[in-house]
MDAnalysis code that builds the backbone (N, CA, C; Angstrom):
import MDAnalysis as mda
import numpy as np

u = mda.Universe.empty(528, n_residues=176, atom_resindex=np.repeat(np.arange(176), 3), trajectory=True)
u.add_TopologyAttr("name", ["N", "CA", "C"] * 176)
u.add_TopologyAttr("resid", np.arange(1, 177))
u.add_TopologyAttr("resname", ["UNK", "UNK", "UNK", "UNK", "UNK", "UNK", "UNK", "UNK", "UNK", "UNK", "UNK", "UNK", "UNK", "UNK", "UNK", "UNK", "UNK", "UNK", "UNK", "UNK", "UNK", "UNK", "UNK", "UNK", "UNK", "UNK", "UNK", "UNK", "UNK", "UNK", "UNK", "UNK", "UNK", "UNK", "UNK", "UNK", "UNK", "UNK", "UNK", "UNK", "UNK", "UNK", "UNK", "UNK", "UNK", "UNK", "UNK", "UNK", "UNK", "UNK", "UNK", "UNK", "UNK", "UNK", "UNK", "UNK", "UNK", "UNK", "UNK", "UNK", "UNK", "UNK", "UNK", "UNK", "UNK", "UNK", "UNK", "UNK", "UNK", "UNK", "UNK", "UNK", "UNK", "UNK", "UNK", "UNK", "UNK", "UNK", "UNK", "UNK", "UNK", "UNK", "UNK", "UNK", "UNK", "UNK", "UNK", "UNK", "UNK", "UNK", "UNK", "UNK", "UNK", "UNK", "UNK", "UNK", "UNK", "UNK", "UNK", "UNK", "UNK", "UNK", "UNK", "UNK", "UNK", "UNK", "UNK", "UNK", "UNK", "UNK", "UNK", "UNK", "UNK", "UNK", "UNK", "UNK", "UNK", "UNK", "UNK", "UNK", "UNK", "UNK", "UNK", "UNK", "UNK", "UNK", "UNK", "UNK", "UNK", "UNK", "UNK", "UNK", "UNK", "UNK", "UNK", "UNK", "UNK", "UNK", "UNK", "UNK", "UNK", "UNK", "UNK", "UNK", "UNK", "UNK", "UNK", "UNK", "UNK", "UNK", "UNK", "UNK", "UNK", "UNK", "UNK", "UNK", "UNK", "UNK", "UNK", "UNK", "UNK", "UNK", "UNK", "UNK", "UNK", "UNK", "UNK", "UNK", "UNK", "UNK", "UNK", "UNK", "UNK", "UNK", "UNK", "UNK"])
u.atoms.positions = np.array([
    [141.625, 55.812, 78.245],
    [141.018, 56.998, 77.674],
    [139.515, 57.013, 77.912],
    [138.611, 56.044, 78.023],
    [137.685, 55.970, 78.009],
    [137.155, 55.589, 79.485],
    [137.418, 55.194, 80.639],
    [137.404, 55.638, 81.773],
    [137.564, 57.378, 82.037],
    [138.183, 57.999, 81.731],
    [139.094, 59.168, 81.724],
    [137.792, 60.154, 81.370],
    [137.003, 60.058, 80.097],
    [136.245, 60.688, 79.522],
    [134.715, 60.417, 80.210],
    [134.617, 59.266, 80.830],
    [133.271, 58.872, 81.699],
    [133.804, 59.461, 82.855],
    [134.541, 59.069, 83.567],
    [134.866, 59.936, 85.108],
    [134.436, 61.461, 84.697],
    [135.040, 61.935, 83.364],
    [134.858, 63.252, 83.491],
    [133.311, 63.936, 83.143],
    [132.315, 63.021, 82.019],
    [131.335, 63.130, 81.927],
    [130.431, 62.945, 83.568],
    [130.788, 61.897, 84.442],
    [130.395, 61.874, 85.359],
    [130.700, 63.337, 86.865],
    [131.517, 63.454, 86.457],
    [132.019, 64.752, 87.737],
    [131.265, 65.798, 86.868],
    [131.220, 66.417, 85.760],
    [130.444, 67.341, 85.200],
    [129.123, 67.403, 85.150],
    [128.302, 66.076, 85.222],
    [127.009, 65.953, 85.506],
    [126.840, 66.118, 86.832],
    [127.827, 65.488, 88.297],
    [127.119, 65.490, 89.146],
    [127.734, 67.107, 90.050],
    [128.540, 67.965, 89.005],
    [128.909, 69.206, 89.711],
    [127.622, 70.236, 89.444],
    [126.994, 69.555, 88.207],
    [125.831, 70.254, 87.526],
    [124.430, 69.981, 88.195],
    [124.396, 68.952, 89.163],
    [123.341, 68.969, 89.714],
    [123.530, 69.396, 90.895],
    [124.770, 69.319, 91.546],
    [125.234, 69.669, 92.731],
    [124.833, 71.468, 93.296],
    [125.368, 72.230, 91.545],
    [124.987, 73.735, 91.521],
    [123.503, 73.839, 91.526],
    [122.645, 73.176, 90.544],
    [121.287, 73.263, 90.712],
    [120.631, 73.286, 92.172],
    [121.184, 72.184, 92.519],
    [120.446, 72.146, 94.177],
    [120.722, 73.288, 94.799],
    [121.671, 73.252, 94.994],
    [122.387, 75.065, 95.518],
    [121.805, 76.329, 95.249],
    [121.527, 76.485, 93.961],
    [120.837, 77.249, 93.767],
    [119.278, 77.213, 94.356],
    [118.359, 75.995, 93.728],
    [117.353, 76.129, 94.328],
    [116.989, 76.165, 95.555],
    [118.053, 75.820, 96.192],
    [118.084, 75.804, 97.720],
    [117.813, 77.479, 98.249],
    [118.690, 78.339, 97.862],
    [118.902, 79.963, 98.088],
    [117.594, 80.289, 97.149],
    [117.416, 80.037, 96.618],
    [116.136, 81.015, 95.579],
    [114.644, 80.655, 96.663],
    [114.585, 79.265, 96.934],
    [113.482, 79.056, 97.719],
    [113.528, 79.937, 98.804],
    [114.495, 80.161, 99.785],
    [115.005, 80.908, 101.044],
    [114.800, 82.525, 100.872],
    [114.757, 82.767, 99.833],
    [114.735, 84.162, 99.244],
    [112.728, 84.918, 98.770],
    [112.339, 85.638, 100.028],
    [110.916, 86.318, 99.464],
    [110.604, 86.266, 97.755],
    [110.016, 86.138, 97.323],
    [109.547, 86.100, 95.764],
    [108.724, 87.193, 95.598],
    [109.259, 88.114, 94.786],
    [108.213, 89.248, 94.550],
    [106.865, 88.938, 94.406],
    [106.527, 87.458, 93.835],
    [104.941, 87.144, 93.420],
    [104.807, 86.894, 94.924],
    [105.114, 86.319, 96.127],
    [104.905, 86.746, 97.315],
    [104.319, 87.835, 97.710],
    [105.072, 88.823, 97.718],
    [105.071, 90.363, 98.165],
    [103.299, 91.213, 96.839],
    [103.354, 90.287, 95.874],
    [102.280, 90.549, 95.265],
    [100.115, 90.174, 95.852],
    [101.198, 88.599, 96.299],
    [99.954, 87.900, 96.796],
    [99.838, 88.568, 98.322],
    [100.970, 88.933, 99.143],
    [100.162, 89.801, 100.252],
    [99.693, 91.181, 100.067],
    [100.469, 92.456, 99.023],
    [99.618, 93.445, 98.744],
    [98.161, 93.215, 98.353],
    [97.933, 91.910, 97.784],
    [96.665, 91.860, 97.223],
    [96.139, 91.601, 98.396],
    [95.919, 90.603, 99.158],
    [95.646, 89.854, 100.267],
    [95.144, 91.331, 101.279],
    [95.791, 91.834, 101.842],
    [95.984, 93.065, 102.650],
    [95.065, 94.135, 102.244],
    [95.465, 94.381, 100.671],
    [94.267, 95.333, 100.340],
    [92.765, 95.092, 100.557],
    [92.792, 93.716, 99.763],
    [91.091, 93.411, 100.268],
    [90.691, 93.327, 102.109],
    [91.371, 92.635, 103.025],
    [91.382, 92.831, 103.863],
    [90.609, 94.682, 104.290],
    [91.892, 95.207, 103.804],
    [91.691, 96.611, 104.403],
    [90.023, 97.504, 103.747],
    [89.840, 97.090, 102.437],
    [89.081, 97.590, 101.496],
    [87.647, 97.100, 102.095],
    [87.700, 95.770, 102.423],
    [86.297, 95.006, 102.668],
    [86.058, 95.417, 104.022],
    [87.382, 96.062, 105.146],
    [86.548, 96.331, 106.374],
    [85.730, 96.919, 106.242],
    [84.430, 96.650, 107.719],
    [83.330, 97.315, 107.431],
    [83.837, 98.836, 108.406],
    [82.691, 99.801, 108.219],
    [82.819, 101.612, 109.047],
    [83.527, 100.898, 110.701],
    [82.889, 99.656, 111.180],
    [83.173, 99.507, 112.398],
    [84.408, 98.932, 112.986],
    [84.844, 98.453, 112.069],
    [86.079, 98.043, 112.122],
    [87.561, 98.889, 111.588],
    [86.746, 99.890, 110.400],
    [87.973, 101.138, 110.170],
    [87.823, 102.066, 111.696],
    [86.987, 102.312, 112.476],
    [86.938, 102.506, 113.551],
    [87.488, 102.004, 115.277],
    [87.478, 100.951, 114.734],
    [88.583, 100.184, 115.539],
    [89.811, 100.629, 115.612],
    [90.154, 100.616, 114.140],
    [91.485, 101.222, 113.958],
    [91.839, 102.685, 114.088],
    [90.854, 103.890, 114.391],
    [90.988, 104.457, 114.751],
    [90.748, 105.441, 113.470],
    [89.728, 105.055, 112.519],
    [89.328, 105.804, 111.584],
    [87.629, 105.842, 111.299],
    [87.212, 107.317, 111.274],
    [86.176, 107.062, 111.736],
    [84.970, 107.198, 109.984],
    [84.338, 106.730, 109.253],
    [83.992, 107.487, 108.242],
    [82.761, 106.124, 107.818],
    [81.874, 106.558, 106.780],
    [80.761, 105.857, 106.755],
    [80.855, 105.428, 105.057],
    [81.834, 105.975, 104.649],
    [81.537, 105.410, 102.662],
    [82.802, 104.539, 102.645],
    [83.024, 104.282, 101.256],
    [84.089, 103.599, 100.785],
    [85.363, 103.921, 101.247],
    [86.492, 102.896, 101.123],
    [88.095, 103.111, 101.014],
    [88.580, 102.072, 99.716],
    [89.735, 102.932, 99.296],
    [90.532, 102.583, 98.580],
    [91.955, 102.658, 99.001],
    [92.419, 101.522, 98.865],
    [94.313, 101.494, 99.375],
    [95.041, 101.146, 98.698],
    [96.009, 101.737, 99.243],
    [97.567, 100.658, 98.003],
    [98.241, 100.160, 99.088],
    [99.266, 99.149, 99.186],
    [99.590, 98.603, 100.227],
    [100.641, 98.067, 99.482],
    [102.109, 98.056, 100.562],
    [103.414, 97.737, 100.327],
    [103.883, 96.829, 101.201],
    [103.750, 95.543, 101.011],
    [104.134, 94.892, 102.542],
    [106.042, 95.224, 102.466],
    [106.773, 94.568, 103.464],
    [107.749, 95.071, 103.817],
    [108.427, 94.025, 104.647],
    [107.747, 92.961, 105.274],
    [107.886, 91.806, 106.114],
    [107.056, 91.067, 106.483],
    [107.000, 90.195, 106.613],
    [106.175, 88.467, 107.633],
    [107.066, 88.179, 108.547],
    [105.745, 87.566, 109.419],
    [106.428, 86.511, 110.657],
    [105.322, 85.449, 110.052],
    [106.037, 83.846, 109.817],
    [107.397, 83.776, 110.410],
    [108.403, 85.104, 108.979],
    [109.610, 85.430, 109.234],
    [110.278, 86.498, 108.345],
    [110.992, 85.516, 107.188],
    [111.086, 83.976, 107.243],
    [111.334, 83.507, 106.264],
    [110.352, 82.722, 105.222],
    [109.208, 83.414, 105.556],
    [107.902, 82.252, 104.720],
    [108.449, 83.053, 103.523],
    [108.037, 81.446, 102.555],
    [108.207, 81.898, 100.931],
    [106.463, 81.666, 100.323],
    [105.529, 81.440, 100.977],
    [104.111, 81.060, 100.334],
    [103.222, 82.034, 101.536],
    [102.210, 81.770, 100.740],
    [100.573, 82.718, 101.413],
    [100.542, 82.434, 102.684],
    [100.635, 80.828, 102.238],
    [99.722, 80.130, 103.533],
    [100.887, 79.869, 104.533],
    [102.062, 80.223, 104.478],
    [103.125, 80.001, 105.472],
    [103.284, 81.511, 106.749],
    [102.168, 82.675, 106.071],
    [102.645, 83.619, 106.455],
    [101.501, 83.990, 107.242],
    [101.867, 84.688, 109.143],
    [100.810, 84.729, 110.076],
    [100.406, 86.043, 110.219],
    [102.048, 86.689, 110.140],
    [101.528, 88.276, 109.953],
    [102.229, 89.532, 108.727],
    [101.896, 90.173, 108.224],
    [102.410, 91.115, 107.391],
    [102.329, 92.083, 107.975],
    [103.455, 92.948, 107.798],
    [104.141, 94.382, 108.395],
    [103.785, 95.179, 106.705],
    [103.437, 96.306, 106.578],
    [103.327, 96.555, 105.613],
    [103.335, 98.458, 105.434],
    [103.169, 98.964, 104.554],
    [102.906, 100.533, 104.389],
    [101.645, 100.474, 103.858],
    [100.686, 101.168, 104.089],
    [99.602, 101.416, 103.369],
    [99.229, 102.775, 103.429],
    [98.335, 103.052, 102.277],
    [97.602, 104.346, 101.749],
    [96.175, 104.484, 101.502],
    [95.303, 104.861, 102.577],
    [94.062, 104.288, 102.431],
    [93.117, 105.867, 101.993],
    [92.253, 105.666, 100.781],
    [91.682, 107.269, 100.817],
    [90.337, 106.676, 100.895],
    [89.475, 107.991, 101.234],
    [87.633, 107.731, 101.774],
    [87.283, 108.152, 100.030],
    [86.143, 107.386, 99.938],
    [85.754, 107.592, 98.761],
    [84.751, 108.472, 98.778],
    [83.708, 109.151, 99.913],
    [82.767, 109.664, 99.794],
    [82.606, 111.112, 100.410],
    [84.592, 111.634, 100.685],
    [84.773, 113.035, 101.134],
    [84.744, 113.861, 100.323],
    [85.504, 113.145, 98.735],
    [85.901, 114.165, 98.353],
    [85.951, 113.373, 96.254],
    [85.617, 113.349, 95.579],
    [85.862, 113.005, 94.029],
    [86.717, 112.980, 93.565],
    [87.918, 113.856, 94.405],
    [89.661, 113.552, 93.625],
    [90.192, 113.184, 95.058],
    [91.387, 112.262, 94.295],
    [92.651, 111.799, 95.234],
    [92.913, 112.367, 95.536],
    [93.444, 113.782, 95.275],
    [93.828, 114.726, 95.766],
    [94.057, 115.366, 96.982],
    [92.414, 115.515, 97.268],
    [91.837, 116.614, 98.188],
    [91.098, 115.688, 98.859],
    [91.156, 113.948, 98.756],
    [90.378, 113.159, 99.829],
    [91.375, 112.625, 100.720],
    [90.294, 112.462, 101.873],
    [90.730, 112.458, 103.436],
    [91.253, 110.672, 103.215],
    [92.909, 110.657, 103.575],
    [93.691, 109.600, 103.444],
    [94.226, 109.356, 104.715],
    [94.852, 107.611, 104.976],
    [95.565, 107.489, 106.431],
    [96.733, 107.137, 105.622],
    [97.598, 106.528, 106.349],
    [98.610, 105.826, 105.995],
    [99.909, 105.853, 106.458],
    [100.505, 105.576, 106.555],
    [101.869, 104.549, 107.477],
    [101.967, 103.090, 107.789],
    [102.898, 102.613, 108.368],
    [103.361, 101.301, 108.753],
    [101.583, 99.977, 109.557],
    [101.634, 99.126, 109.322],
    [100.625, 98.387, 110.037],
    [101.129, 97.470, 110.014],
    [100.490, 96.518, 110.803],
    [100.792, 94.918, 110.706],
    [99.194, 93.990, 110.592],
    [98.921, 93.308, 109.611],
    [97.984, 92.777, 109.059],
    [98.213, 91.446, 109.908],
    [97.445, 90.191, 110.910],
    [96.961, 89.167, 110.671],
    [96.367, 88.382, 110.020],
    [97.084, 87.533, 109.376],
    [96.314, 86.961, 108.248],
    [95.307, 85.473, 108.922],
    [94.335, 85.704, 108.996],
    [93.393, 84.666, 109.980],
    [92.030, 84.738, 109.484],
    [91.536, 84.266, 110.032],
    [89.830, 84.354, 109.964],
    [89.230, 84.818, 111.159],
    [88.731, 85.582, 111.560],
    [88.675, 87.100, 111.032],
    [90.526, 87.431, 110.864],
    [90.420, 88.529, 110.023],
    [91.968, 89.247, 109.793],
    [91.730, 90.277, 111.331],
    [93.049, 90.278, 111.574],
    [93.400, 91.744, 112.412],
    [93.968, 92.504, 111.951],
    [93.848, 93.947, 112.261],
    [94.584, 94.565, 111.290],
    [94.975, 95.787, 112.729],
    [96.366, 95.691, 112.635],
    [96.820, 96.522, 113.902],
    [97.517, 97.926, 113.278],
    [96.844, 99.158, 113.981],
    [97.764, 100.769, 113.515],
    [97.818, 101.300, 114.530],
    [99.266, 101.980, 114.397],
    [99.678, 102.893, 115.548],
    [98.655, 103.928, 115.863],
    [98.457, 104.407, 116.865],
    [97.326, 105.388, 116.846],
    [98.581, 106.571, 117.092],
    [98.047, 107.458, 116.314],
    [99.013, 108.766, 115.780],
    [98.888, 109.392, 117.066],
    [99.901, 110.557, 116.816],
    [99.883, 111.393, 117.903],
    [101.528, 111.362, 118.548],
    [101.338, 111.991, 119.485],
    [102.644, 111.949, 120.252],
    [103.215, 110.785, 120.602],
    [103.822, 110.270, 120.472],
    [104.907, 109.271, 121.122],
    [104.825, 108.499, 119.748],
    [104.213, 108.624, 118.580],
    [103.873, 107.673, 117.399],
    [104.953, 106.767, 117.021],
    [106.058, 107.316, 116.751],
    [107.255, 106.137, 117.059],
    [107.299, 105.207, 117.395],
    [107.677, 105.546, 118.918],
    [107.557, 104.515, 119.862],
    [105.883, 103.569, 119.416],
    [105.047, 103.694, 119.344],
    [104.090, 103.299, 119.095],
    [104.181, 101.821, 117.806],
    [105.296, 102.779, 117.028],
    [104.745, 102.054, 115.903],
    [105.954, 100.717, 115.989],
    [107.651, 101.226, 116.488],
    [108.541, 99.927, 117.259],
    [107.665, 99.276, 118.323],
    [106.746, 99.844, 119.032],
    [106.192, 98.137, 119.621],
    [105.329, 97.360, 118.299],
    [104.815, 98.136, 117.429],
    [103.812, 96.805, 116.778],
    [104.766, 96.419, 116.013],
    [105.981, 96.861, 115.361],
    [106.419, 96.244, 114.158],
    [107.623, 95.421, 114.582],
    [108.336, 94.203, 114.564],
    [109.402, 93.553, 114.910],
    [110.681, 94.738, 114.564],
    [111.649, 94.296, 115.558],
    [112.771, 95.407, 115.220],
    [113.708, 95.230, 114.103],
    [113.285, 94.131, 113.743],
    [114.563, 93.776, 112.453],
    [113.458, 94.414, 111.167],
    [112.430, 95.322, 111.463],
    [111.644, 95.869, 110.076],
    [111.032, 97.177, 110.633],
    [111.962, 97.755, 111.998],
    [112.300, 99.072, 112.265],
    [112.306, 99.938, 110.818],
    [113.566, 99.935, 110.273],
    [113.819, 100.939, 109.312],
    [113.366, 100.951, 107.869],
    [112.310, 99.859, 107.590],
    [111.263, 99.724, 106.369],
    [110.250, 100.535, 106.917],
    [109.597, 100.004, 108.231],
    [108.321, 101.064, 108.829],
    [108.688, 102.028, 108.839],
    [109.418, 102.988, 108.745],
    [109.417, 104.211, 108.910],
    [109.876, 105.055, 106.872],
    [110.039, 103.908, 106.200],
    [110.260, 104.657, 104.901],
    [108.831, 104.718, 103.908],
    [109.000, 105.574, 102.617],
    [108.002, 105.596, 101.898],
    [107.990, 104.472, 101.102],
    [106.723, 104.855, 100.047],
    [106.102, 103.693, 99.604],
    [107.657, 103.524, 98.539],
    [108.560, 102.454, 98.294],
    [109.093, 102.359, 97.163],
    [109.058, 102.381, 95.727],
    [107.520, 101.634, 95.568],
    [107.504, 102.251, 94.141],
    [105.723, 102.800, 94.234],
    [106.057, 103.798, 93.210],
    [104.631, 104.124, 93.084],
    [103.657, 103.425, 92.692],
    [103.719, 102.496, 91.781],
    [102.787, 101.466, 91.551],
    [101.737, 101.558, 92.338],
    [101.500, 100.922, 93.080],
    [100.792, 100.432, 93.883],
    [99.621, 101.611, 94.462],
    [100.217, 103.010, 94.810],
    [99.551, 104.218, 94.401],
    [99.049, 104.083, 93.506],
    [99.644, 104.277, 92.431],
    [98.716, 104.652, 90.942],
    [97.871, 104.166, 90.684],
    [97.443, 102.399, 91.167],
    [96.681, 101.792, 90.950],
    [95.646, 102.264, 91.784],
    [96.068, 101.949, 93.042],
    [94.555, 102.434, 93.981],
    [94.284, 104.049, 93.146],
    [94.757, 105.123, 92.971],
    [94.319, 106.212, 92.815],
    [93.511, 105.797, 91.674],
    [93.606, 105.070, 90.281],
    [93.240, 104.871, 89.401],
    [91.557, 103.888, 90.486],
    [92.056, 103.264, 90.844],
    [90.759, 102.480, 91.168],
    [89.367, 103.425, 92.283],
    [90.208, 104.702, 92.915],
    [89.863, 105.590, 93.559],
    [88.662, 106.519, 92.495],
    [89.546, 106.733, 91.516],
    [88.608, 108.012, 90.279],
    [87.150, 107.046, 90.296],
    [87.712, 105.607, 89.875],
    [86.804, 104.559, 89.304],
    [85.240, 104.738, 90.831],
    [86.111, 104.532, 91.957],
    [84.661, 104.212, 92.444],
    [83.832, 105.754, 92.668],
    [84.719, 106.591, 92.647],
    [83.947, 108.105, 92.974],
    [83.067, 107.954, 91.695],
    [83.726, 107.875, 90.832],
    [82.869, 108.570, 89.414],
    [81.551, 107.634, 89.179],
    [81.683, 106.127, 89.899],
    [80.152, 105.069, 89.479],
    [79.503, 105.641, 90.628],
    [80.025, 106.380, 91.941],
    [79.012, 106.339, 93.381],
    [78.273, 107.937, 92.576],
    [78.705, 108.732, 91.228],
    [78.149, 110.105, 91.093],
    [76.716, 109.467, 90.334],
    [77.116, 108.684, 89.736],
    [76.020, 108.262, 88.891],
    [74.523, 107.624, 89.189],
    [73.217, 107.980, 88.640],
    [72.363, 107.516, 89.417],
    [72.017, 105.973, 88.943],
])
């Protein structure tokens, strides 16, 4: 009886660590929203801190502030679970000029699919609009994150915030 009850204490402990590993095994393998947090953040400043000459690069031309919200959507490598594992982000962004216009509204905004380098200096690669833009935007983005680049932002969040942080810098740049 008491063999009987240790064998069984023993198979129940080691089925119980057996599932643990298992699990942590798939949860590690699996993006972590605080991921997807630390590159929206990451990306935004990126995009926010470029200077006029470098939003120009990208094919935007303007001399005051930006404000963005940014949705990443993928990395290469496509299975990093940390910051520092990740080389590039595919992402959606929403970038408005702060010095066209005092409401979100009615200010001059870009936005669609990009792919961010995360490096020293960052690169920050956008389709240049126009005809063939598609095609444009399947060469920069890997094809297995085809049909994320082409959808909207999923949640608004990330809007609301930049718009909220948008009112914020118009209304301190009115002030003397």
């Amino acid at each position: 009886m008491i063999k009987t009850r240790r064998g069984l204490i023993a198979a129940t402990i080691t089925l119980a660590g057996v599932t643990l590993a298992g699990v942590m095994f798939f949860a590690a393998r699996q993006p972590s929203s605080t991921l997807n947090d630390e590159l929206a953040a990451q990306v935004t400043l990126i995009l926010e801190q470029a200077s006029p000459g470098e939003h120009h690069a990208h094919g935007h031309s303007f001399d005051s502030g930006v404000v963005c919200a940014v949705e990443p959507f993928g990395t290469e490598p496509p299975n990093a679970t940390s910051l520092v594992e990740v080389r590039w982000v595919y992402a959606r962004h929403m970038c408005a000029i702060t010095g066209e216009s005092p409401e979100w509204a009615s200010s001059v905004r870009a936005s669609g699919p990009i792919a961010v380098k995360i490096s020293i200096p960052p690169q920050v690669r956008v389709p240049e609009p126009g005809a063939g833009y598609p095609d444009r935007v399947k060469r920069l983005i890997p094809e297995r994150y085809h049909q994320e680049a082409f959808e909207d932002f999923s949640d608004d969040a990330a809007i609301e915030a930049a718009r909220e942080r948008f009112t914020l810098a118009t209304s301190a740049a009115g002030k003397p």
